[in-house]
C-alpha positions in Angstrom: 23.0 -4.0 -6.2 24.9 -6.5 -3.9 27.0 -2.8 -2.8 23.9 -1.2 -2.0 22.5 -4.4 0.4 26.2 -5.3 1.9 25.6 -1.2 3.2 22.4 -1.7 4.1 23.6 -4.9 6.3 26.6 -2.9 7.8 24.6 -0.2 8.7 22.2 -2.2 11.1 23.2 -1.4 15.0 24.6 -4.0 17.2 21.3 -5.4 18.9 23.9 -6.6 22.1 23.5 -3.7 24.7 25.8 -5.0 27.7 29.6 -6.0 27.7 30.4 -8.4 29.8 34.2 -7.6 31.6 36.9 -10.3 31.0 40.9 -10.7 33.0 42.6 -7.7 32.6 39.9 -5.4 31.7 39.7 -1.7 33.4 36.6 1.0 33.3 39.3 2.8 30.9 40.4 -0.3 28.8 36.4 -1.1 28.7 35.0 2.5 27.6 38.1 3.0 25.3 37.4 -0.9 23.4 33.4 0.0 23.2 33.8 3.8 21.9 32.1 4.7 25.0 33.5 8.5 26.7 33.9 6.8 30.9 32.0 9.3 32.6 29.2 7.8 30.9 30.1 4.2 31.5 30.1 4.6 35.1 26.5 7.0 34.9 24.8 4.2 33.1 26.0 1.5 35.5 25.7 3.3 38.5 29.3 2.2 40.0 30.9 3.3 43.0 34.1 2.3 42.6 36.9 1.5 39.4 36.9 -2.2 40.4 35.9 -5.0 38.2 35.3 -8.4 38.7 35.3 -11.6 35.3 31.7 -11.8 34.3 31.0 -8.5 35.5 28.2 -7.1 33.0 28.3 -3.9 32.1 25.4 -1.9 30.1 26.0 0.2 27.0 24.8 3.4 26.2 23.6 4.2 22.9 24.5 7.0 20.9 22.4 9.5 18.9 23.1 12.6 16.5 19.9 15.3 16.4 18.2 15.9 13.6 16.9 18.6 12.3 13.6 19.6 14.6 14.5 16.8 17.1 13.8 18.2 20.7 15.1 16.9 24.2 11.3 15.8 24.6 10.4 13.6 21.6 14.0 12.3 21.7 13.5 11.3 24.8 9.3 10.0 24.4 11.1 7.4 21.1 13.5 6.0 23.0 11.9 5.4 26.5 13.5 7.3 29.0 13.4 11.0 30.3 14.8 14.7 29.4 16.2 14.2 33.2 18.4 11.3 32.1 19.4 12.7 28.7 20.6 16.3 30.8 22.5 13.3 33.4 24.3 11.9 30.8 25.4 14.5 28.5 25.8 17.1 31.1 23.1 19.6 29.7 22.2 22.4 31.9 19.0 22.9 30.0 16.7 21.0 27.2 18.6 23.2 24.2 20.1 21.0 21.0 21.3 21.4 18.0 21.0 19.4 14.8 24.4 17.2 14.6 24.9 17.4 18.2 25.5 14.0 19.3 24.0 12.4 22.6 24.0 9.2 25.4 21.3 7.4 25.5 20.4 5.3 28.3 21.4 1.6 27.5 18.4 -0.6 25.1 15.8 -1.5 27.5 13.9 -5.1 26.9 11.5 -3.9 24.9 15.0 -3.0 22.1 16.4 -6.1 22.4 13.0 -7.7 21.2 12.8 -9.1 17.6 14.0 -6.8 15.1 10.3 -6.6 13.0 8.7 -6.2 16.6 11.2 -2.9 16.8 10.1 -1.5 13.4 6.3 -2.1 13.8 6.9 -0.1 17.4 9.3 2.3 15.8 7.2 3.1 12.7 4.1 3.4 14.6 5.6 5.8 16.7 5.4 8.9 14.2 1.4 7.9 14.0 -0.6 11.3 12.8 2.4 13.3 12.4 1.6 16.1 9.7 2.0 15.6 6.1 5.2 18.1 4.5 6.1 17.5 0.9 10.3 17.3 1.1 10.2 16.8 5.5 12.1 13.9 6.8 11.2 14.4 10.0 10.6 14.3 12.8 8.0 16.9 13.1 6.3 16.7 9.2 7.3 13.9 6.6 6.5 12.9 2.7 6.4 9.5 1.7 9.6 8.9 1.6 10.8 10.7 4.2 9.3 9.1 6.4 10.3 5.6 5.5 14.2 6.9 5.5 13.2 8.3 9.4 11.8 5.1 10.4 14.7 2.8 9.4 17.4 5.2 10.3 16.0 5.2 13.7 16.7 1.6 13.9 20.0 1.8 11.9 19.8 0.7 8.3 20.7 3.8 5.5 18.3 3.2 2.2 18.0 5.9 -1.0 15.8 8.9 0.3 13.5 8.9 -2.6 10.8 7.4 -4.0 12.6 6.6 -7.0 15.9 5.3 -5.9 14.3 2.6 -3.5 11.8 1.6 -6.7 14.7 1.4 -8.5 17.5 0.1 -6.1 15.9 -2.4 -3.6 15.1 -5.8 -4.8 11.7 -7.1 -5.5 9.3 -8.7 -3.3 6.2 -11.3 -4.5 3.8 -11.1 -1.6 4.9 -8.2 0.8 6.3 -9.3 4.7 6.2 -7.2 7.6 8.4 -4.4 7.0 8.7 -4.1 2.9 8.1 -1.1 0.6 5.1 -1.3 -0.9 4.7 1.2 -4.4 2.3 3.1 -5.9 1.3 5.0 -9.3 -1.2 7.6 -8.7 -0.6 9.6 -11.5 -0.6 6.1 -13.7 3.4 6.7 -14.7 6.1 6.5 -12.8 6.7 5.3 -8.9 5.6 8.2 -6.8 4.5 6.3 -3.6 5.7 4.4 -0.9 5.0 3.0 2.4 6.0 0.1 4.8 4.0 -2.8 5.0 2.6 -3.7 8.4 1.1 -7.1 8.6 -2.2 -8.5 7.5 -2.6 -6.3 4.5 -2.3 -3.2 6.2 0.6 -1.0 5.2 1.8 2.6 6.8 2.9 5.9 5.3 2.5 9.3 4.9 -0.8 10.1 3.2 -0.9 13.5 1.6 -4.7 13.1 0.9 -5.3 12.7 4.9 -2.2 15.3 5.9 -0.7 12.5 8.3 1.3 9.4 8.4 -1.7 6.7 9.0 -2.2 3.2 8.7 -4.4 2.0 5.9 -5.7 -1.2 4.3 -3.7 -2.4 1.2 -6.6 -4.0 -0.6 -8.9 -1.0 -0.8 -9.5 0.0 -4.3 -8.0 3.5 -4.2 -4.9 1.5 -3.4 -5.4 -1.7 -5.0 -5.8 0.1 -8.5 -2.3 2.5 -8.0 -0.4 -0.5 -6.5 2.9 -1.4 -8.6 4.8 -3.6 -6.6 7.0 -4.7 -3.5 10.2 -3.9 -2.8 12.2 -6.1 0.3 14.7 -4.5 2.6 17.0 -7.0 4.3 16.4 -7.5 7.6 17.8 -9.7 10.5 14.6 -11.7 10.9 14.5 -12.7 7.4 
């Protein structure tokens, strides 16, 4: 258990999205320390010249791998910018990817550096209405689970893919916060729901009976009578 939530810690992003240039430092010493290729560097920031000054900050691009059914367009819609600047910076003559391809992404605007549980509400609530696929992780069609694995790798963290293994693995929660699992029976056996909880009693997932992911109360009694449990996922807010 302490394994499995020491990777879930590692595996969250650095929230910093700027560097800010110290004595000595070139564009080449900077882009080589931050894992960052220099055409890009100097794209992102715009420079006209190699010169550097102390206190000089310089913004970070981020760094995406495409997943399976990703296009330039939704890639582009999640993280706030445009296909235009994804073609700039990874010199794409058109809007074709590939799944594993890795990409720049324009440096985290404000609304990223906000609060880590502000970025999963936006980030979950992002895949609203998106079609209902038993086994689909997204990001066209998801099931239960494979939708909560899509909304937390977007924002970093790796957690079990199924229902089962996060029922099993994660510890438990009493009263559900913003961003826990929250668990259902409805067969009346085993675990063979889940969602993230929202705020205020209202939890999201994706709902087989309605085809979509959709946000639903958590004390209705379809829900109240299935519900096993909470499940907490370790977050930098907590």
């Amino acid at each position: 258990m302490k394994l499995l939530l020491l990777g879930i810690m590692l595996a969250l992003p650095a929230l910093a999205g700027s560097y800010t240039v110290r004595a000595g430092d070139t564009l080449w010493s900077v882009s080589q320390r931050q894992g960052v290729d220099l055409t890009v560097l100097i794209m992102v920031n715009r420079l006209s010249s190699n010169a550097l000054h102390p206190g000089q900050k310089l913004l970070l691009p981020r760094r995406y791998r495409v997943g399976k059914g990703d296009t330039l367009w939704n890639i582009a819609k999640r993280y706030a910018t445009t296909t235009a600047e994804l073609r700039r910076l990874n010199a794409l003559s058109g809007d074709a990817i590939k799944a594993g391809q890795q990409l720049w992404l324009p440096p985290a605007k404000e609304k990223d550096t906000a609060p880590y549980i502000e970025r999963l509400l936006q980030t979950a609530k992002a895949y609203l209405g998106r079609p209902y696929r038993w086994g689909a992780s997204g990001p066209g069609y998801f099931d239960c689970s494979g939708y909560v694995d899509r909304v937390y790798a977007d924002l970093g963290v790796k957690l079990p893919r199924t229902t089962q293994s996060l029922w099993r693995l994660l510890p438990a929660a009493g009263s559900p916060q913003t961003g826990d699992l929250v668990f259902f029976s409805f067969s009346g056996g085993e675990v063979d729901h889940v969602g993230i909880y929202l705020q205020d009693n209202y939890f999201i997932h994706a709902n087989s009976r309605l085809g979509k992911v959709a946000i639903e109360k958590l004390s209705t009694p379809w829900y109240r009578r299935a519900y096993l449990g909470a499940r907490r996922v370790n977050l930098p807010d907590r």
